[in-house]
N, C-alpha and C positions, 0 to 999 in steps of 0.2 A: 504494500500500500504506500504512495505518495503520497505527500502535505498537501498534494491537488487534489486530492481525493479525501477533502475533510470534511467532519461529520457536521453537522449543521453546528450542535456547539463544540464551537474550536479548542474549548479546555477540557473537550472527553478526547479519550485516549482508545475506545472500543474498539477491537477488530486488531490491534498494535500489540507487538511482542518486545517486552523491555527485557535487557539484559543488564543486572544492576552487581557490581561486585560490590565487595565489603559488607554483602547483606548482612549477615549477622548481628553487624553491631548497632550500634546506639543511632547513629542517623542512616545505617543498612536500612534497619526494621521499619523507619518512618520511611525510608524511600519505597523499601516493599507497600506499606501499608496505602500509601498517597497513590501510588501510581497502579494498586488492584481500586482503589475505590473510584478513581476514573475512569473502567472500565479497562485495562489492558491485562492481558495475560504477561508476568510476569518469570521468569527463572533468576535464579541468583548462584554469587558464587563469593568463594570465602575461603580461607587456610585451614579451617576444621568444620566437619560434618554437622558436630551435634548444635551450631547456633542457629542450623539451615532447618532440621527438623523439623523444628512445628510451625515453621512457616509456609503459607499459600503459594507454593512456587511449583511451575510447571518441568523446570531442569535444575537440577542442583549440580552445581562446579566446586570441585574441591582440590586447591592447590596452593602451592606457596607462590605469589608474585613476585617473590626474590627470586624465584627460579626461572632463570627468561627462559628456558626450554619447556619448563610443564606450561608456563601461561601462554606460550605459543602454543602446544600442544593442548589444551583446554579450548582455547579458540579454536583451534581448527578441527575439534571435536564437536563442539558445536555447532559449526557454521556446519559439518556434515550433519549431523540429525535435526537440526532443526533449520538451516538457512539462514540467512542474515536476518538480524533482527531489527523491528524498524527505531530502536531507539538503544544506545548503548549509555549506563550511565558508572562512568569511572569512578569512582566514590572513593574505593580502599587504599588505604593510607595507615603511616603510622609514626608516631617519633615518641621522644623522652623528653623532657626540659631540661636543655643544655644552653651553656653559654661556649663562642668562640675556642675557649682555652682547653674545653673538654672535649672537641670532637678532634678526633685523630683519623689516618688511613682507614682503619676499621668500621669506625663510626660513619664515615662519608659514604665509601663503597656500600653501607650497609641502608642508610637512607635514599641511595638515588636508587639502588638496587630495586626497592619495595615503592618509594613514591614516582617514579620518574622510569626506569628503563620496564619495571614491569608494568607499570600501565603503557606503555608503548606498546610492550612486545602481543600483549592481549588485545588492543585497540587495534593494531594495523592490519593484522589479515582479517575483521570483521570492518574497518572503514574501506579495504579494499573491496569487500563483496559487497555491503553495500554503494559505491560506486559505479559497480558494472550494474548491480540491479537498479540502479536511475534514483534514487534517494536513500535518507534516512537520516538520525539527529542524534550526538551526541553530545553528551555532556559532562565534563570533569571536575570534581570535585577538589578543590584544587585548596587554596588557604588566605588570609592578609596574610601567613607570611611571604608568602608571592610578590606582596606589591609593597611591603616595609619590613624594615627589621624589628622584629617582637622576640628576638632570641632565635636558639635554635637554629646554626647556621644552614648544616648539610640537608635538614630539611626545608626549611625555605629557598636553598638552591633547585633542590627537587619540583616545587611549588612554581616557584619562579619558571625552572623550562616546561612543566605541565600548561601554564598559560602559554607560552610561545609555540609548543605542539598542537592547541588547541586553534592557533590561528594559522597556522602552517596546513592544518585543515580545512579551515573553513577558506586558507582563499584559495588552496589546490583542487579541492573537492568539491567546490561549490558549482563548479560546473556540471558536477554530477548529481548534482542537488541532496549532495551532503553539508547540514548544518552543523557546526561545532562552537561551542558554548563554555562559560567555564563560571564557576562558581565558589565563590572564597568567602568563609564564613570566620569568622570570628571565633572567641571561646563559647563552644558549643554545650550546653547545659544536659550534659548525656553523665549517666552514673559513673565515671570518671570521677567527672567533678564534683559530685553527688559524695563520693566516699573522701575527698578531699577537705571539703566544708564539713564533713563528721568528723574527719582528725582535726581541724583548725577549722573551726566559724570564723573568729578573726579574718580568716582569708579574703571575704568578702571586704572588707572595709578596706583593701591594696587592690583587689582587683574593679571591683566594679564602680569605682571614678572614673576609669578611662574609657567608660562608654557612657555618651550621652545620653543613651536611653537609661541610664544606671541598672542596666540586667544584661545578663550574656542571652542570647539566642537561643532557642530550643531545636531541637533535631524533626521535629514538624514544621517550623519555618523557612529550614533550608530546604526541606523534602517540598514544598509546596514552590519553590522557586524553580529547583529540579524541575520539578513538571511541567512547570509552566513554559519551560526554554526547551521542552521536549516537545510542545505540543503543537498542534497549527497555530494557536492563538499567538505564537512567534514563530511563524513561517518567515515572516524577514529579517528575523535577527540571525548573526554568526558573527564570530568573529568577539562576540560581547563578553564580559567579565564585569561579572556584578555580585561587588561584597553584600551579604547579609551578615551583619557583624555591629545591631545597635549604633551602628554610628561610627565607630572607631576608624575607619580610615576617612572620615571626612575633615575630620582636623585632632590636635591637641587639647583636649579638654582640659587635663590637668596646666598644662602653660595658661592658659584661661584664666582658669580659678586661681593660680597661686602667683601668679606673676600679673596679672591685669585687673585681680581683685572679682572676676565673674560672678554674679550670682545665682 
């Protein structure tokens, strides 16, 4: 199915096959959730079976994306039993809180490996078959640290070329009426952060000044942007990169408030 062939309302998804990696987790499960309730059949894929389980999924992938061999072979498992699907969303990701001084050879090779070469090696032979089949949309999950420094070097290197792969598609494949999208969320309110604020409440009163909205995002806000850059109802957009992240990359709060007196 092509985005020329939309359904009357352009933010259903009906009839469309999404392929969402990093299902399992914490914004996996709202991507699962957001994009069966607009109607798409969905499969997912993830580094261990059991967070796939009890979730509404039509194919389940199980592999490590540090390993560019199985994610390429995962893809090209897929695209045999089931064909290209009309909507790929690159989600799965991972880091540590680290500062510059802490990442070494190790630590680098180990965050592009998982953010950046394995979502390539699993995105290319399915942007390729969607290409020959004349459309399809994807979208990556990508980070603000892509577009500022918030720590965490080797993975915001990662982040960073996930938005440039993102439009290295949208302006090569667009002729094929391949969309590509990218999305960078902020600190995402998933139980992470959840068991964080049980070791230290305090934490809240360092982190959440630096967003205007004074709250971090939730994993059904991002899942609901997801969808929206998958669906017709942005049949013209590619090429785009749009933080949801309360605010935080729109300026300095905190320089505001402590140095301009803000109220």
């Amino acid at each position: 199915m092509t985005e020329r062939d939309a359904p009357p309302d352009p933010f259903r998804l009906d009839g469309r096959h999404a392929l969402i990696t990093g299902a399992g987790g914490g914004i996996g499960r709202a991507l699962v959730a957001a994009f069966r309730a607009a109607g798409a059949t969905v499969s997912g894929a993830d580094r261990e079976a059991a967070p796939l389980a009890e979730l509404d999924l039509a194919q389940r992938l199980v592999f490590d994306l540090a390993d560019a061999a199985a994610a390429n072979a995962a893809a090209t498992r897929f695209l045999a039993e089931a064909g290209p699907p009309d909507i790929l969303v690159s989600n799965a990701g991972y880091t540590r809180a680290e500062t510059l001084g802490q990442v070494d050879g190790a630590v680098w090779e180990r965050e592009l490996a998982i953010n950046l070469s394995g979502a390539f090696h699993l995105a290319a032979p399915i942007v390729a078959a969607m290409a020959a089949r004349g459309g399809g949309a994807v979208v990556f999950v990508a980070s603000v640290n892509g577009l500022a420094h918030y720590g965490n070097p080797a993975y915001s290197a990662a982040k960073a070329g996930l938005i440039a792969y993102a439009k290295a598609i949208a302006v090569e494949r667009g002729r094929n009426g391949v969309r590509a999208n990218v999305v960078c969320p902020g600190s995402v309110r998933t139980p992470a952060w959840d068991h964080r604020f049980a070791r230290d409440p305090a934490i809240a009163d360092r982190v959440l000044p630096h967003y205007p909205l004074r709250r971090m995002v939730t994993p059904e806000e991002v899942a609901q942007t997801v969808r929206f850059l998958a669906s017709p109802a942005a049949s013209g957009i590619t090429g785009a990169v749009l933080p949801v992240d309360a605010g935080l990359t729109a300026g300095n709060l905190r320089f505001v408030d402590d140095v301009l007196g803000g109220a």
